[in-house]
TORNU-507910 format. One record per residue (C-alpha): residue number from 1; residue in one letter; x, y, z. Coordinates in nm, 3 decimals, always signed. Layout:
<pts>
pt num = NUM, residu = A, xx = X, yy = Y, zz = Z
...
</pts>
This chain:
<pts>
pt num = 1, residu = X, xx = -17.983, yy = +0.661, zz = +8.214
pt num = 2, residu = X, xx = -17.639, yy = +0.639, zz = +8.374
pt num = 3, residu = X, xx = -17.420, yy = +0.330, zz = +8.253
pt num = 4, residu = X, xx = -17.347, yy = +0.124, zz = +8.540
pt num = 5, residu = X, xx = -17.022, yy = +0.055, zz = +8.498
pt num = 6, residu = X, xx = -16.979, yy = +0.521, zz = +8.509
pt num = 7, residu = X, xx = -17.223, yy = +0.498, zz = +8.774
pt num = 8, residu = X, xx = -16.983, yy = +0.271, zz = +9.000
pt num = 9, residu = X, xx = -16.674, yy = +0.476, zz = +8.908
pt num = 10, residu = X, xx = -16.860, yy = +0.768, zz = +9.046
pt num = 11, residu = X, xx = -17.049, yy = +0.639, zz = +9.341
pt num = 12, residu = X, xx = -16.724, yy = +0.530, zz = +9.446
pt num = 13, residu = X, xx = -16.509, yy = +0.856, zz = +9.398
pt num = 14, residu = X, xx = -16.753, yy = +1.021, zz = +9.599
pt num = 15, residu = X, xx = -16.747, yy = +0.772, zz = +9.867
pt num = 16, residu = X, xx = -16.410, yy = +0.828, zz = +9.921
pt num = 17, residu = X, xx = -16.401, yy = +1.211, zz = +9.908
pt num = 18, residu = X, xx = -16.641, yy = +1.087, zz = +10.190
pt num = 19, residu = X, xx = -16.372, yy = +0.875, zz = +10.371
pt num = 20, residu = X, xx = -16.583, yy = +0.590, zz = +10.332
pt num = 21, residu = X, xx = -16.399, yy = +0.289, zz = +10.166
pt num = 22, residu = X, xx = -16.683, yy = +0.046, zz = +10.097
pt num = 23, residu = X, xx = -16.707, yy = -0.252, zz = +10.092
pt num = 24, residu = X, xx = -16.959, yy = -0.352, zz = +9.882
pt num = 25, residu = X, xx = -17.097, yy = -0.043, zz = +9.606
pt num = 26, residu = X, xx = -17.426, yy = -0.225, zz = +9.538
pt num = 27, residu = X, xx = -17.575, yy = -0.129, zz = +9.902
pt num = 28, residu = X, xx = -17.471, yy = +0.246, zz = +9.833
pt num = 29, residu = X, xx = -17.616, yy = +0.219, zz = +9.521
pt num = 30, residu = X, xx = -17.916, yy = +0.143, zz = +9.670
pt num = 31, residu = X, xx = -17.934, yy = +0.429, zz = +9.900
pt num = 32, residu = X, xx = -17.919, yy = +0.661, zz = +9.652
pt num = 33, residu = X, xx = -18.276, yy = +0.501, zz = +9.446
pt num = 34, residu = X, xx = -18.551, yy = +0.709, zz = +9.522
pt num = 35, residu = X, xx = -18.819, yy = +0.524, zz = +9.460
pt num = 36, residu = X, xx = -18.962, yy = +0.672, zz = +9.157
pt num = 37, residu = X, xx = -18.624, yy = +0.522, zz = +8.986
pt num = 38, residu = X, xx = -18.698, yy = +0.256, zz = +9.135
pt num = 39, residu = X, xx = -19.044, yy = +0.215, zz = +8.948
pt num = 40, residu = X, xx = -18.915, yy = +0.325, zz = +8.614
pt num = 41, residu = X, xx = -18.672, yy = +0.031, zz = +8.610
pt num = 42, residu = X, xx = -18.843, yy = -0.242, zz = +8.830
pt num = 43, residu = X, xx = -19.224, yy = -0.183, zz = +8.924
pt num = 44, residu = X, xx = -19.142, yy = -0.399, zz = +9.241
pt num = 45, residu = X, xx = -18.854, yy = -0.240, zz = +9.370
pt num = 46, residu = X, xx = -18.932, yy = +0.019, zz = +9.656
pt num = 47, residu = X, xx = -18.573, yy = +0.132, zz = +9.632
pt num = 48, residu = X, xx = -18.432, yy = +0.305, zz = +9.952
pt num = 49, residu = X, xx = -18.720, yy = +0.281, zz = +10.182
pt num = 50, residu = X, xx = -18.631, yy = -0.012, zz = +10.390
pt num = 51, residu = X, xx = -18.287, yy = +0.138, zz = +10.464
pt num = 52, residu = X, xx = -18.418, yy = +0.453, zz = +10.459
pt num = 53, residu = X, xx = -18.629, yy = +0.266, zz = +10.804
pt num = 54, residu = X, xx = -18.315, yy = +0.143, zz = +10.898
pt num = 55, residu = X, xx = -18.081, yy = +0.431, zz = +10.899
pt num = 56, residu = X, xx = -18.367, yy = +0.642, zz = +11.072
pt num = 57, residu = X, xx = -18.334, yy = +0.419, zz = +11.387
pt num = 58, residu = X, xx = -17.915, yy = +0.432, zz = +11.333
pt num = 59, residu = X, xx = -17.921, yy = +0.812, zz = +11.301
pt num = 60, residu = X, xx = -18.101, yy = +0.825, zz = +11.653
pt num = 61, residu = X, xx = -17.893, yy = +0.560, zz = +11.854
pt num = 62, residu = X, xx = -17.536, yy = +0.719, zz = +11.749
pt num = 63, residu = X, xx = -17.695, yy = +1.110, zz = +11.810
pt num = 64, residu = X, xx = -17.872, yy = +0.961, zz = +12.166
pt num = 65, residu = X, xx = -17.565, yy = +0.803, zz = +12.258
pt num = 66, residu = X, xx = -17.346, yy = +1.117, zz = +12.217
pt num = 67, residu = X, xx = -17.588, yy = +1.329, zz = +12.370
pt num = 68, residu = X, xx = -17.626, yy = +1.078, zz = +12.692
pt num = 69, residu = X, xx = -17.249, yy = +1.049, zz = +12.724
pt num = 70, residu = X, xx = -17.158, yy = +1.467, zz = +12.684
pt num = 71, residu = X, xx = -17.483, yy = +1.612, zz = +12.843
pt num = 72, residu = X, xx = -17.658, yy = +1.326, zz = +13.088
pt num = 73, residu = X, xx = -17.692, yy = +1.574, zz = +13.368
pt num = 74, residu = X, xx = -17.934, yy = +1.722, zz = +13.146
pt num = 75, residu = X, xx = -18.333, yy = +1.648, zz = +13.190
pt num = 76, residu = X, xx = -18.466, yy = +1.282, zz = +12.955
pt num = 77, residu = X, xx = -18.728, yy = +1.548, zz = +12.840
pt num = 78, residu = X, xx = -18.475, yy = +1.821, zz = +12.759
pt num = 79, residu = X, xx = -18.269, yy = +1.571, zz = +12.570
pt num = 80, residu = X, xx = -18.579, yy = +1.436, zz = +12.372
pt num = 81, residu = X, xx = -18.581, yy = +1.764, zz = +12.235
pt num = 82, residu = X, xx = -18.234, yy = +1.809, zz = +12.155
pt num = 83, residu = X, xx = -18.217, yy = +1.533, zz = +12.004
pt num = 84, residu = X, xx = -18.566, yy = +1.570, zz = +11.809
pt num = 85, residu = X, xx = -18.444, yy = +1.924, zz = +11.675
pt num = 86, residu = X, xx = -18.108, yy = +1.734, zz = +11.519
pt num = 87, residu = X, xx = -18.286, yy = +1.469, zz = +11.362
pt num = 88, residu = X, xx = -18.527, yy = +1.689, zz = +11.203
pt num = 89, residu = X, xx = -18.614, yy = +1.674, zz = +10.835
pt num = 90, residu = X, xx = -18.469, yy = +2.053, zz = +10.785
pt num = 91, residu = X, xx = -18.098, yy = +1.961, zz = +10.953
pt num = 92, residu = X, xx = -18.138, yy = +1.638, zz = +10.758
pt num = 93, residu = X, xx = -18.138, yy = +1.778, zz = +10.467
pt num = 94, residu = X, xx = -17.899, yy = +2.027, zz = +10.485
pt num = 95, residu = X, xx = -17.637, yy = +1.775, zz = +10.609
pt num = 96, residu = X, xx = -17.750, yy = +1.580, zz = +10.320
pt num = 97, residu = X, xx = -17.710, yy = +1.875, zz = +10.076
pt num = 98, residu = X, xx = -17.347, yy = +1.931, zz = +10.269
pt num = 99, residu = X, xx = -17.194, yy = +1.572, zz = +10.139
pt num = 100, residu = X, xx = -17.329, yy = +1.580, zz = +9.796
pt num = 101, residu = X, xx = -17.645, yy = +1.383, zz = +9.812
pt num = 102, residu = X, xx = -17.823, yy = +1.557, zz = +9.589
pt num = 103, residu = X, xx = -17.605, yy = +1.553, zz = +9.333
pt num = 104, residu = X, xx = -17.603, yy = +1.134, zz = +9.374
pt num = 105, residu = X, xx = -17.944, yy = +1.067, zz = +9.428
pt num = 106, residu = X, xx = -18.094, yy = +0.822, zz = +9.173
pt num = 107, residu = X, xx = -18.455, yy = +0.969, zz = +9.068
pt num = 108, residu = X, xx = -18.667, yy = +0.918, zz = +8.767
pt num = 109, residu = X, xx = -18.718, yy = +1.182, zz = +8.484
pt num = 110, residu = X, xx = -19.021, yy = +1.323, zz = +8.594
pt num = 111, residu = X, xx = -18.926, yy = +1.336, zz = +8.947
pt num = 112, residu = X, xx = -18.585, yy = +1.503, zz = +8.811
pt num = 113, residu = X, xx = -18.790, yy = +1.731, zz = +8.617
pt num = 114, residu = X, xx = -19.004, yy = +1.847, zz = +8.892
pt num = 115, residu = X, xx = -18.723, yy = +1.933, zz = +9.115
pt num = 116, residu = X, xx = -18.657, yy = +1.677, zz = +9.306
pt num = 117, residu = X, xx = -18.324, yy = +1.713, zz = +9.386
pt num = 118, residu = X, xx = -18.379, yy = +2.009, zz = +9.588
pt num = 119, residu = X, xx = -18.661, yy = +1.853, zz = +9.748
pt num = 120, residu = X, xx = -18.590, yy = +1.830, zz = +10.139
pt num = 121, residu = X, xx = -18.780, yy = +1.503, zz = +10.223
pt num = 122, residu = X, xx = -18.668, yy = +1.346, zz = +9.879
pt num = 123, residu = X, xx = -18.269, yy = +1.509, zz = +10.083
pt num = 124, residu = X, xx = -18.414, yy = +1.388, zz = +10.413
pt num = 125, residu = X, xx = -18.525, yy = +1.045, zz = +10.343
pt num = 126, residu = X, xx = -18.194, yy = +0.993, zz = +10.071
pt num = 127, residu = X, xx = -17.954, yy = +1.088, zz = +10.375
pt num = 128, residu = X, xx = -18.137, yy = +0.844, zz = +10.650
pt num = 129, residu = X, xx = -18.087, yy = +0.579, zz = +10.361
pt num = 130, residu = X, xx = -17.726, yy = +0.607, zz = +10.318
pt num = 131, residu = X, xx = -17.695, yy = +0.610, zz = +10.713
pt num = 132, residu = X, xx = -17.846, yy = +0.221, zz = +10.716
pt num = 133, residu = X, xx = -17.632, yy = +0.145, zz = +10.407
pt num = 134, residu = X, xx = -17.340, yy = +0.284, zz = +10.592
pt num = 135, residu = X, xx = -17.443, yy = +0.054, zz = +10.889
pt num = 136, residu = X, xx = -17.485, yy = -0.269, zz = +10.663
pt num = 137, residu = X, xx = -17.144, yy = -0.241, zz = +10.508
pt num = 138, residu = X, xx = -16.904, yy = -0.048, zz = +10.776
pt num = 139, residu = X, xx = -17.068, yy = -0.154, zz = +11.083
pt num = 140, residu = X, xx = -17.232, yy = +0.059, zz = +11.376
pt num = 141, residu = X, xx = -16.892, yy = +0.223, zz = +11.561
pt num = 142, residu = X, xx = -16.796, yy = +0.357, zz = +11.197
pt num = 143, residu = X, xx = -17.076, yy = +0.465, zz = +11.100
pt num = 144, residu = X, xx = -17.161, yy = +0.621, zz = +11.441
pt num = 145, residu = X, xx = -16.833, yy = +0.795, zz = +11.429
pt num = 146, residu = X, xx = -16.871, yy = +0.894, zz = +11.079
pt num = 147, residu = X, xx = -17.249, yy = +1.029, zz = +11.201
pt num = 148, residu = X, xx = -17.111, yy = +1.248, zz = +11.459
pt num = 149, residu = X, xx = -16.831, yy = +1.397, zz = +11.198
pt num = 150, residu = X, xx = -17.097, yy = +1.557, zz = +10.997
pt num = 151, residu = X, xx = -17.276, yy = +1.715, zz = +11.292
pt num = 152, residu = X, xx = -16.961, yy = +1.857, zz = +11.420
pt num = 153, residu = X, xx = -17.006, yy = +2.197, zz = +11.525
pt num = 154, residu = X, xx = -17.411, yy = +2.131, zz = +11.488
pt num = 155, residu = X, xx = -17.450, yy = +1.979, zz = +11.821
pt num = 156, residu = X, xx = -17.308, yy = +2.220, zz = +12.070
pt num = 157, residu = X, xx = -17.518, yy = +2.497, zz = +11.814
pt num = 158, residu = X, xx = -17.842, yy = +2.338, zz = +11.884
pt num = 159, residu = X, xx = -17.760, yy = +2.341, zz = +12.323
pt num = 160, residu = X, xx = -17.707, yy = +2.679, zz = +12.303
pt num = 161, residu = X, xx = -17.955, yy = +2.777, zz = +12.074
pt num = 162, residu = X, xx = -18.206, yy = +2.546, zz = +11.920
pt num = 163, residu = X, xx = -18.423, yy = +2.576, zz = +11.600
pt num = 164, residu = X, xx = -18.714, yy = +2.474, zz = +11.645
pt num = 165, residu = X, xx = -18.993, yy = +2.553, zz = +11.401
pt num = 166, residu = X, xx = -19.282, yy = +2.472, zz = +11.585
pt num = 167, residu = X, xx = -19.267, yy = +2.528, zz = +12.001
pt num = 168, residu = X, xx = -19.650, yy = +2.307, zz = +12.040
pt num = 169, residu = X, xx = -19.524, yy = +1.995, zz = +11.910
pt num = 170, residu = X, xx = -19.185, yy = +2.050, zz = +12.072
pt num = 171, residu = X, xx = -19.334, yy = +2.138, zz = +12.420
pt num = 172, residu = X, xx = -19.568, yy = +1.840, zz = +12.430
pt num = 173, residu = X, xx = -19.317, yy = +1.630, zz = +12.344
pt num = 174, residu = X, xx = -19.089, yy = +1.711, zz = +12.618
pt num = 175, residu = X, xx = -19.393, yy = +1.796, zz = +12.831
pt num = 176, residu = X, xx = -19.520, yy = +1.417, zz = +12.802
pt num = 177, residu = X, xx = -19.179, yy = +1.282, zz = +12.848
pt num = 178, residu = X, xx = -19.124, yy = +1.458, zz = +13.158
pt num = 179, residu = X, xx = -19.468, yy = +1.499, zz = +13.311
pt num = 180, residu = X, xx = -19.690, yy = +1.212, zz = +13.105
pt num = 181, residu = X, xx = -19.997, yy = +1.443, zz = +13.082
pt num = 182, residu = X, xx = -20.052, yy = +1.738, zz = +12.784
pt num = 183, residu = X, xx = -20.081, yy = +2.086, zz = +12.768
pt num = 184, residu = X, xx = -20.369, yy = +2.275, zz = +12.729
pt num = 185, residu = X, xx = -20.388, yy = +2.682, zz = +12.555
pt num = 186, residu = X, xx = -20.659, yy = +2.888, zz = +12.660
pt num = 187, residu = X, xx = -20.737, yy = +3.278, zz = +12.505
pt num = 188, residu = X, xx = -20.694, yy = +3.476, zz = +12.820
pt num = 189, residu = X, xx = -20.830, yy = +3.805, zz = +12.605
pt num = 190, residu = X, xx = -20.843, yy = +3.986, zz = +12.244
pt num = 191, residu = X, xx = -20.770, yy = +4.378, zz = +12.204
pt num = 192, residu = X, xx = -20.810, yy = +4.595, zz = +11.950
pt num = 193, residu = X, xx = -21.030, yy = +4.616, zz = +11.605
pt num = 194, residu = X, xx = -21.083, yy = +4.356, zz = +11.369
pt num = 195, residu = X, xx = -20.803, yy = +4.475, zz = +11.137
pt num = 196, residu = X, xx = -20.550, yy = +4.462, zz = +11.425
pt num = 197, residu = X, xx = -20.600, yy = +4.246, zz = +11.725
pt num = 198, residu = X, xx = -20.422, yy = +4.122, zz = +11.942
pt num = 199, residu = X, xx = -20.453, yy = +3.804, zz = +12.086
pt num = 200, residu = X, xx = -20.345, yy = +3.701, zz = +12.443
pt num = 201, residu = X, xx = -20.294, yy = +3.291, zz = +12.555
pt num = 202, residu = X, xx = -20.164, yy = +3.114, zz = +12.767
pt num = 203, residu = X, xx = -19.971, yy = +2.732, zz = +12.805
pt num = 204, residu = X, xx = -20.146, yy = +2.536, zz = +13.088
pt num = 205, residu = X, xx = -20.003, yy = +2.256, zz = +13.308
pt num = 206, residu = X, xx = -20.171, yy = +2.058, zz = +13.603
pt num = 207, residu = X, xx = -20.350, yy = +2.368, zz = +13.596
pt num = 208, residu = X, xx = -20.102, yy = +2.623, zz = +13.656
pt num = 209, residu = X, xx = -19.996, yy = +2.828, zz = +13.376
pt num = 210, residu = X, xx = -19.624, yy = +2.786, zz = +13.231
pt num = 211, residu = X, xx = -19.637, yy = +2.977, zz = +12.962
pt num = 212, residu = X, xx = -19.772, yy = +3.364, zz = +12.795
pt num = 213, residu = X, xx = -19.770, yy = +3.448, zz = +12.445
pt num = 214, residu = X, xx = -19.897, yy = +3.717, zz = +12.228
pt num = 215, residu = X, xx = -19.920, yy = +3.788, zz = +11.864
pt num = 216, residu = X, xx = -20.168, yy = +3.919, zz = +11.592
pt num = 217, residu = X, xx = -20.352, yy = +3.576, zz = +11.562
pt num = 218, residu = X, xx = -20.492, yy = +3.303, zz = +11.824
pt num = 219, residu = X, xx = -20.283, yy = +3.050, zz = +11.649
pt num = 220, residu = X, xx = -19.951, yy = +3.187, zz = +11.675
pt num = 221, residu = X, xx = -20.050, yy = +3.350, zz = +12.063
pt num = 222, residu = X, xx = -20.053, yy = +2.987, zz = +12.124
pt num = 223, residu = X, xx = -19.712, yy = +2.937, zz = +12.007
pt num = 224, residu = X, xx = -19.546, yy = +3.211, zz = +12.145
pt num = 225, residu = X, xx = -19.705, yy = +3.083, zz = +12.489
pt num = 226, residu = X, xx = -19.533, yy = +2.760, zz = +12.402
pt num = 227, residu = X, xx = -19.211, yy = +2.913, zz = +12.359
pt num = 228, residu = X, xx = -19.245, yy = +3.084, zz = +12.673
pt num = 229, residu = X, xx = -19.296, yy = +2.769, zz = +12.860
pt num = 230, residu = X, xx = -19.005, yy = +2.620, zz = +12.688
pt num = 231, residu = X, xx = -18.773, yy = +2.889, zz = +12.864
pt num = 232, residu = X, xx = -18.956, yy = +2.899, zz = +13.163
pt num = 233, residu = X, xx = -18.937, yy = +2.487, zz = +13.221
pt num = 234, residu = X, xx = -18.655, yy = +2.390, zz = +13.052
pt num = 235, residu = X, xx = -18.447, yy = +2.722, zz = +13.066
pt num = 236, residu = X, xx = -18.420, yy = +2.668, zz = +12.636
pt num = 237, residu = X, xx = -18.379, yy = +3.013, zz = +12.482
pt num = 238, residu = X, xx = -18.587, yy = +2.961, zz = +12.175
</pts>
């Protein structure tokens, strides 16, 4: 286990290859427990998960506010989604991986030796954790500025082409935001032998269809009509 004293000395180099001068270490600190740390030291310590809840809610006012300010003319349900794709566990975690987290994150032997640190909720959760600790001791305009410095670049990538992993959830989403009703898939037809059909669906709205997909299962016809009716609604090329 890391001396404290060498842990300090560390936390706070990398804090300030960071540009972050803090105030107090023990918040940062913090952050950084994962929870199964947590346990090996203190049974009734949940480490980061309460600024881990905090820092979510952060993350999505300073990324909502810059997306309201720079794009506003666009649709609330095509901004939803924006925004959904760039607070995603995946982009998380790779912003997360870009400052170093993993190499800082606090977890406990058996979590280290499973491979935690390469884990992209244990990433995910670690970087939402040091955005509420970042609130707490810097305040919410530098820590919404500092936000918006790691996304830079990441932002205007995801307006012009987002990456989105799964079009159903992503649809209904914006879909219920915009219209407050859901979408339905029906199998318009199946061709071709057992070994190698194709399946035909489509994405219905109000009864008119939105969306066509096709693909070698029913499952992923579905999503390919959902990606379809991203395009054709909310002109996303996806």
């Amino acid at each position: 286990m890391v001396e404290e004293g060498i842990l300090r000395k560390k936390i706070r180099l990398w804090l300030s290859s960071l540009g972050i001068e803090a105030n107090s270490l023990k918040i940062f600190i913090q952050s950084l427990t994962h929870r199964s740390f947590a346990r090996q030291i203190n049974v009734k310590s949940r480490g980061n998960e309460q600024l881990e809840f905090l820092g979510d809610s952060v993350l999505s006012f300073a990324i909502t506010s810059y997306l309201y300010e720079k794009y506003g003319y666009f649709s609330e349900g095509r901004l939803a989604k924006i925004r959904s794709i760039l607070v995603d566990k995946r982009t998380i975690a790779k912003i997360s991986k870009e400052i170093g987290i993993d190499k800082q994150v606090l977890l406990s032997e058996n979590e280290e030796s499973c491979g935690g640190r390469g884990k992209e909720s244990i990433l995910a959760d670690a970087f939402e954790a040091f955005v509420g600790a970042l609130y707490v001791d810097r305040g919410i305009d530098f820590t919404a500025e500092w936000i918006l410095g790691r996304y830079e670049g990441k932002i205007e990538d995801r307006i012009e082409k987002p990456k989105i992993f799964d079009y159903k959830t992503y649809l209904q989403e914006a879909v219920q935001s915009d219209y407050s009703t859901l979408v339905k898939y029906k199998l318009e037809k199946s061709e071709g032998p057992d070994h190698s059909k194709n399946f035909y669906s489509v994405a219905v709205l109000n009864g008119k269809i939105i969306g066509r997909g096709k693909s070698r299962s029913k499952k992923m016809s579905e999503q390919e009509a959902a990606r379809n009716a991203l395009k054709n609604l909310y002109d996303l090329e996806v």
